[in-house]
C-alpha positions as CSV (number, residue, x, y, z in Angstrom):
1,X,13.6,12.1,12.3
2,X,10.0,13.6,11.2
3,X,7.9,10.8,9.5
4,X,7.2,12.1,6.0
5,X,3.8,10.4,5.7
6,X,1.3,13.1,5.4
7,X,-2.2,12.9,7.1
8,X,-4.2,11.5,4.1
9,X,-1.3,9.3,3.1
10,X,-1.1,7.8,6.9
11,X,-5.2,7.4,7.1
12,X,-5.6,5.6,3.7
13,X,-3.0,3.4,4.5
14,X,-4.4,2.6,8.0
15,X,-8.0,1.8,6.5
16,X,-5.8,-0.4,3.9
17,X,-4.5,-2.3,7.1
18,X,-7.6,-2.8,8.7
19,X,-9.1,-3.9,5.3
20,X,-6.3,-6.1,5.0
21,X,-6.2,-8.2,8.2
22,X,-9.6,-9.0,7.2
23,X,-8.8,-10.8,4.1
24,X,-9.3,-14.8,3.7
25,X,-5.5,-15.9,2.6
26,X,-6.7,-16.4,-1.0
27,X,-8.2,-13.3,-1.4
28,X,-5.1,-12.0,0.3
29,X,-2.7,-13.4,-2.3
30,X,-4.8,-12.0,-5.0
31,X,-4.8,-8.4,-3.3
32,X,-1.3,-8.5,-2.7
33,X,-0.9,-8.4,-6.7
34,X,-1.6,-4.4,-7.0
35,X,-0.5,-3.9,-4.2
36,X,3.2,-4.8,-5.1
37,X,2.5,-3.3,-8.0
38,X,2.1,0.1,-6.4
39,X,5.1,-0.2,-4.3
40,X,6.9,-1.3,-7.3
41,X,5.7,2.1,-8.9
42,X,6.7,4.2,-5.9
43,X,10.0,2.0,-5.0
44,X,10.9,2.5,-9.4
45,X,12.0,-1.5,-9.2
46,X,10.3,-4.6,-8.6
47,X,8.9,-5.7,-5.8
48,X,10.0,-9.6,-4.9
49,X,6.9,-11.6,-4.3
50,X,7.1,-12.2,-0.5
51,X,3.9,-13.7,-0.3
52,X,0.5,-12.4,1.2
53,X,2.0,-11.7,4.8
54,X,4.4,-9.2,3.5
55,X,2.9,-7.5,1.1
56,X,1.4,-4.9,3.8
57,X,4.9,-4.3,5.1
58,X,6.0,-3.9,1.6
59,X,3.8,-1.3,0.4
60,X,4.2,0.8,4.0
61,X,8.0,1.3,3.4
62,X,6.9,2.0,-0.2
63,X,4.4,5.0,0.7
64,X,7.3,5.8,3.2
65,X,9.9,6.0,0.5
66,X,7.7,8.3,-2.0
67,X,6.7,10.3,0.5
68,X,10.3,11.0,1.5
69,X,11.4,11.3,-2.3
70,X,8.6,14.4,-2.0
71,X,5.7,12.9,-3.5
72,X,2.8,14.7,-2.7
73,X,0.1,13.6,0.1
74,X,-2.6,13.9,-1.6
75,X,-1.5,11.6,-4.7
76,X,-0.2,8.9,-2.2
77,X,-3.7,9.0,-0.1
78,X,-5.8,9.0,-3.8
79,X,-3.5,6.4,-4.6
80,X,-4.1,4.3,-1.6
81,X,-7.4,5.2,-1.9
82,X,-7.9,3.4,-5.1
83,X,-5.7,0.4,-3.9
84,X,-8.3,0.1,-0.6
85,X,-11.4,-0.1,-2.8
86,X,-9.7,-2.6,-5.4
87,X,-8.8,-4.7,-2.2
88,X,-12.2,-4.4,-1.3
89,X,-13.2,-5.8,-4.3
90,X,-11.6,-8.7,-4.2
91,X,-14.0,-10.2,-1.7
């Protein structure tokens, strides 16, 4: 099976990981707040608060799931995008 994860999708959300694993654990839990949020939004459901460890894993299936449902690459990498920056400014 072809991964439906386009190129910008796929290279925002690597740059989200690498942000991520930076993160001090309170900071994390903080970020993981919009980032549920967004997988919520692309998921159409909630998103069960897993805690900070998850939360990575949570929004990958997420951007896996919009992408498959056709949603296009460039609003999933502008999305994740935004997300990186707000994580990034939560330090």
């Amino acid at each position: 099976m072809l991964d439906p994860v386009g190129d910008s999708a796929r290279t925002e959300l690597d740059r989200l990981a690498h942000r991520w694993h930076t993160l001090p654990v309170g900071r994390a839990r903080s970020a993981a707040v919009p980032m549920r949020a967004l997988a919520a939004e692309w998921l159409g459901g909630p998103v069960e608060d897993l805690g900070p460890a998850t939360a990575l894993d949570q929004l990958r299936v997420a951007v896996y799931e919009a992408a498959r449902a056709g949603t296009p690459d460039g609003t999933l990498g502008g999305r994740l995008a935004d997300l990186r920056r707000e994580v990034s400014e939560t330090t």
